[in-house]
C-alpha positions as CSV (number, residue, x, y, z in Angstrom):
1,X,26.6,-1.2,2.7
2,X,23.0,-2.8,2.9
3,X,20.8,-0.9,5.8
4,X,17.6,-2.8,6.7
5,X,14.9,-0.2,8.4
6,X,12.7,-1.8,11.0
7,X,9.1,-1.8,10.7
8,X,7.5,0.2,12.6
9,X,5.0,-0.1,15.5
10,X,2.0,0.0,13.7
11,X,0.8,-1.3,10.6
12,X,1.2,-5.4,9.5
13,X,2.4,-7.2,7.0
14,X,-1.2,-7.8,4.8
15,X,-2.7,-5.3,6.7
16,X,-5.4,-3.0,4.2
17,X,-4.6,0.4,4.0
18,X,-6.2,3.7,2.0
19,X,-3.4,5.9,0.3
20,X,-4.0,9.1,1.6
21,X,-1.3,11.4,-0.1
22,X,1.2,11.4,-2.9
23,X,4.9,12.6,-3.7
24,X,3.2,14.9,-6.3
25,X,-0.5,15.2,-6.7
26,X,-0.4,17.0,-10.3
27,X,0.9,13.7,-11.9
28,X,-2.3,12.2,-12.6
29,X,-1.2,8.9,-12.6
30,X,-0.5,9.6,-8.8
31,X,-3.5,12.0,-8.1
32,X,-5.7,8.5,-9.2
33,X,-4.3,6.8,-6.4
34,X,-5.7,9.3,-3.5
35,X,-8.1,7.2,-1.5
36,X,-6.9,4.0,-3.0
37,X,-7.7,1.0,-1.2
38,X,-4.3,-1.3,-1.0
39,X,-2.5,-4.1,0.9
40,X,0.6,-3.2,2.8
41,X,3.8,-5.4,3.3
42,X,7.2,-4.0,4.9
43,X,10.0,-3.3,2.9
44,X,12.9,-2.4,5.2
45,X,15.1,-1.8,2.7
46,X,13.0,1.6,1.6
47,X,11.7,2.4,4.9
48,X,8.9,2.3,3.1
49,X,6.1,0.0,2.5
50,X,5.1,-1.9,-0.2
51,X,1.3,-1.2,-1.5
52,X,-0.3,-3.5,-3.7
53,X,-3.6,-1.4,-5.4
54,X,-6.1,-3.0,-7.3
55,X,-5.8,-1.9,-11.1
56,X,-2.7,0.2,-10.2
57,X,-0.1,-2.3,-9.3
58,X,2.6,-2.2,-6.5
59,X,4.8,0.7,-5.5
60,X,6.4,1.8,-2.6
61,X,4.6,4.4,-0.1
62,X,6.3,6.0,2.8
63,X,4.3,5.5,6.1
64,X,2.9,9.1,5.8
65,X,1.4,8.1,2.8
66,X,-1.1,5.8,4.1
67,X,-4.2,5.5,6.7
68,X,-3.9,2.0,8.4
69,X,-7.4,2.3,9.7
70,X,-9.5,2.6,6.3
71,X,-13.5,2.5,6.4
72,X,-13.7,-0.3,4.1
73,X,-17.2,-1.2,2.5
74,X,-18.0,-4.8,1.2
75,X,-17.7,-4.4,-2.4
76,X,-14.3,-2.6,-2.3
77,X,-12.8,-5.0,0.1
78,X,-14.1,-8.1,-2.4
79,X,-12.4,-6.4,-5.4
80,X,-8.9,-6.1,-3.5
81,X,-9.2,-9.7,-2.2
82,X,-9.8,-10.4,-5.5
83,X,-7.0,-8.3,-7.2
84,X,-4.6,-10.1,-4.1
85,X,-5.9,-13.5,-5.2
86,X,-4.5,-13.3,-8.7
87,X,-1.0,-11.7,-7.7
88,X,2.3,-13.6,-6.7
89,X,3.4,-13.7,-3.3
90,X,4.5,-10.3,-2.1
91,X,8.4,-9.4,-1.9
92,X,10.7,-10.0,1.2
């Protein structure tokens, strides 16, 4: 059985987005990405979406997870564009 979640109302596809919580914040490879600036594309197949962060890589991030209205200042926004720049195209 495949089951494909729909994306929700809010939030895009290539939409920036700040990680704002973590499955378990002792991990410290987690706890570093609180406050994370990333790139967001839907992955209805988790329910989930897809976060692309800078120096951290891609993982999936429930909806919770994530502020999709960061405060984004110039130099943070250049190093994610470009991080996104050097990356393949994101998964379907």
């Amino acid at each position: 059985m495949h089951l494909t979640v729909p994306r929700p109302p809010y939030g895009r596809d290539g939409q920036r987005v700040r990680i704002t919580s973590v499955q378990d914040p002792l991990d410290p490879g987690e706890r570093e990405l609180l406050g994370a600036l990333g790139q967001v594309h839907w992955f209805g197949h988790e329910g989930a979406w897809f976060v692309t962060v800078p120096g951290s890589g891609t993982a999936v991030h429930p909806s919770e997870d994530l502020d999709f209205d960061p405060v984004v200042g110039a130099r943070e926004a250049a190093a994610l564009q470009a991080h996104l720049a050097r990356q393949p195209d994101p998964p379907t």
